[in-house]
C-alpha positions as CSV (number, residue, x, y, z in Angstrom):
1,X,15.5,90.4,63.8
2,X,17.8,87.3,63.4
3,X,15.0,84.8,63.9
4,X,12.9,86.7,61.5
5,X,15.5,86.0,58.9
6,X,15.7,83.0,59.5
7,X,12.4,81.9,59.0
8,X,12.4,84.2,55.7
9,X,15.5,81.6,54.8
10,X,14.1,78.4,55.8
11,X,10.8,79.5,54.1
12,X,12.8,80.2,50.8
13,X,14.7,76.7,51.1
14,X,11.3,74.9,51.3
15,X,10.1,77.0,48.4
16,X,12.8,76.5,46.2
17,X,12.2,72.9,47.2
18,X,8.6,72.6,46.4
19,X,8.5,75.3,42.9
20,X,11.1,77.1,41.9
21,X,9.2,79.4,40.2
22,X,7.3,80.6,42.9
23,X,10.5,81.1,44.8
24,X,12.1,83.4,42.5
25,X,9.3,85.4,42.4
26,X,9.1,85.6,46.5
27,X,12.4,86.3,46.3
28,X,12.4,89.0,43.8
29,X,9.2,90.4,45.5
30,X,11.2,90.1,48.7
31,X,14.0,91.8,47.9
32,X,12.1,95.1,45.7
33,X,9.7,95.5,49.3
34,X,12.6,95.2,51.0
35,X,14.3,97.9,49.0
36,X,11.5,100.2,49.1
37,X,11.1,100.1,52.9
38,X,15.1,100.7,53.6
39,X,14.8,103.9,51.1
40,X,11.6,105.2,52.5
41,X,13.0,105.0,56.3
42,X,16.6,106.0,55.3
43,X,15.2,108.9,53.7
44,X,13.0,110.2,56.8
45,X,15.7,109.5,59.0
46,X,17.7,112.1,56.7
47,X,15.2,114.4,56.8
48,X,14.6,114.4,60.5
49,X,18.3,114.5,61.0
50,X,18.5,117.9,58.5
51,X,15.8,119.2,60.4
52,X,17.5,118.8,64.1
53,X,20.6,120.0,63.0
54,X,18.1,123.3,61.7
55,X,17.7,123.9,65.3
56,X,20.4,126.1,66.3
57,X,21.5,126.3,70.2
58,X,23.0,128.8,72.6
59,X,23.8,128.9,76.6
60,X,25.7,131.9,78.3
61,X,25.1,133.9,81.5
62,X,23.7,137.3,80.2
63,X,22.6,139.5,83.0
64,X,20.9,141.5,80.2
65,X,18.8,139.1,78.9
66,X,18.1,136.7,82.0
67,X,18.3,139.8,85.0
68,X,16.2,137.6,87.5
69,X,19.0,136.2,89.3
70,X,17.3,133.3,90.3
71,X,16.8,132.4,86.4
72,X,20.5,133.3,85.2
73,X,21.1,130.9,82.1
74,X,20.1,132.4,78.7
75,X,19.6,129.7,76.2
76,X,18.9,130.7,72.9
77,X,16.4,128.8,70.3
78,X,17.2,129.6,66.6
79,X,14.8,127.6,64.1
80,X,16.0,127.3,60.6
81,X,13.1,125.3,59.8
82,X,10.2,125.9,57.3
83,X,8.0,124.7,60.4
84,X,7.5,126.0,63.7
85,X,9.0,124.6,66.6
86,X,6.7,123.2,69.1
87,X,9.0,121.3,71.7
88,X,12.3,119.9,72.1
89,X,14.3,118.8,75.3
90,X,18.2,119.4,76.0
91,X,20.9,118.8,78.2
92,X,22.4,122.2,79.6
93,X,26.1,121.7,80.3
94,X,29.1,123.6,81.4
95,X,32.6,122.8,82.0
96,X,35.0,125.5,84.3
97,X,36.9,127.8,81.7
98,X,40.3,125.8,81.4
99,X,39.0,122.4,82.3
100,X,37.9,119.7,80.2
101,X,35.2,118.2,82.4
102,X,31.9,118.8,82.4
103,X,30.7,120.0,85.8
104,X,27.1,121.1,85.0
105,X,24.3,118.7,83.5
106,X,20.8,119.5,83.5
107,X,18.3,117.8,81.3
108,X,15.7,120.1,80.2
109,X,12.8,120.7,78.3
110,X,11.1,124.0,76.5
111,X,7.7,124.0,74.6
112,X,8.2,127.6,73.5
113,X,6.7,127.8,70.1
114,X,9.3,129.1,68.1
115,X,8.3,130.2,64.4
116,X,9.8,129.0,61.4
117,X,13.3,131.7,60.8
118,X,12.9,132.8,64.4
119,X,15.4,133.4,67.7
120,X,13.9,133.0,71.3
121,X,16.2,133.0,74.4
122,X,14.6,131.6,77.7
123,X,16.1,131.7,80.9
124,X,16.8,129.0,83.2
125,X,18.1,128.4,86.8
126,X,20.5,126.5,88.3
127,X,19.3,122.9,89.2
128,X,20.2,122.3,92.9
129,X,21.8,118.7,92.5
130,X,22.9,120.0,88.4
131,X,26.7,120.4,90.1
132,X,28.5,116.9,89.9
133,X,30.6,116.5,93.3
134,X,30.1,117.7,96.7
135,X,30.7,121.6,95.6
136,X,31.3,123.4,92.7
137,X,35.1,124.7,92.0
138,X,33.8,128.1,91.7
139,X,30.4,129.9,92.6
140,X,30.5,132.2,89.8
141,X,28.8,131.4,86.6
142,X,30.4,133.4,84.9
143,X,33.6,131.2,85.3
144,X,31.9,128.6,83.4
145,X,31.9,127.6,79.7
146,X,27.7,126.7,78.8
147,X,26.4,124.8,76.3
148,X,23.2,123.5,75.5
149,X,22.8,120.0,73.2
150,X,19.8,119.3,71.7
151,X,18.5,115.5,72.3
152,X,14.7,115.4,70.7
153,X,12.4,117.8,68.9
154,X,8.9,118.1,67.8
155,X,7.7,120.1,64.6
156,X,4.3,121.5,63.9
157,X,2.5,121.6,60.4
């Protein structure tokens, strides 16, 4: 990026050299593209930003929901969206009650399609290598605090 503006300075100096006219008018052209693109990507950044945060997640151990033992980890998709849901990946984490650090991480993915005002829970199991250190503190999920984070998602039409 710094070259590039570099040359777009050096390539103004030589204008302004050679016709000032036709310098001011680069410049000016310059400057209004140059507005334009920073408005047009600032405002789709906003909007995909709105739409992320639309997506509402949840993580808990709910033997009602999730009974398969094997599959214990409810986490629950809530689109607030006015388009359906087609994918999005996550990282599932949990910390012990009481304790600060995180002691679960899984990075997951779902391509449940979840409609537009809709709430789907999946369930998940427990990585085999998701545990940081040699064993957990506690065997019980129940002891632990989950939470799910969304990192990217993909809309439909």
């Amino acid at each position: 990026m710094a070259w590039a503006i570099a040359a777009l300075v050096a390539l103004a100096a030589v204008l302004f050299l050679k016709n000032r006219l036709a310098a001011y008018v680069a410049l000016a052209a310059a400057v209004v593209i140059g507005g334009v693109l920073w408005f047009l990507t600032d405002s789709e950044d906003r909007e995909r930003t709105q739409q992320r945060e639309a997506v509402v997640t949840r993580a808990a151990i709910d033997p009602a929901t999730c009974p398969d033992p094997a599959k214990p980890i409810m986490v629950e998709f809530q689109n607030g969206n006015d388009r359906p849901l087609l994918r999005l990946t996550f990282d599932l984490t949990a910390r012990l009650k009481g304790h600060s650090s995180i002691s679960y991480r899984a990075f997951l993915r779902s391509d449940r399609i979840v409609a537009p005002g809709e709430t789907v829970a999946v369930c998940y199991g427990i990585l085999p290598r998701g545990f940081s250190g040699p064993q957990p503190e506690s065997a019980d999920l129940q002891d632990y605090e989950w939470m799910a984070d969304i990192s990217l998602v993909e809309f439909g039409r």
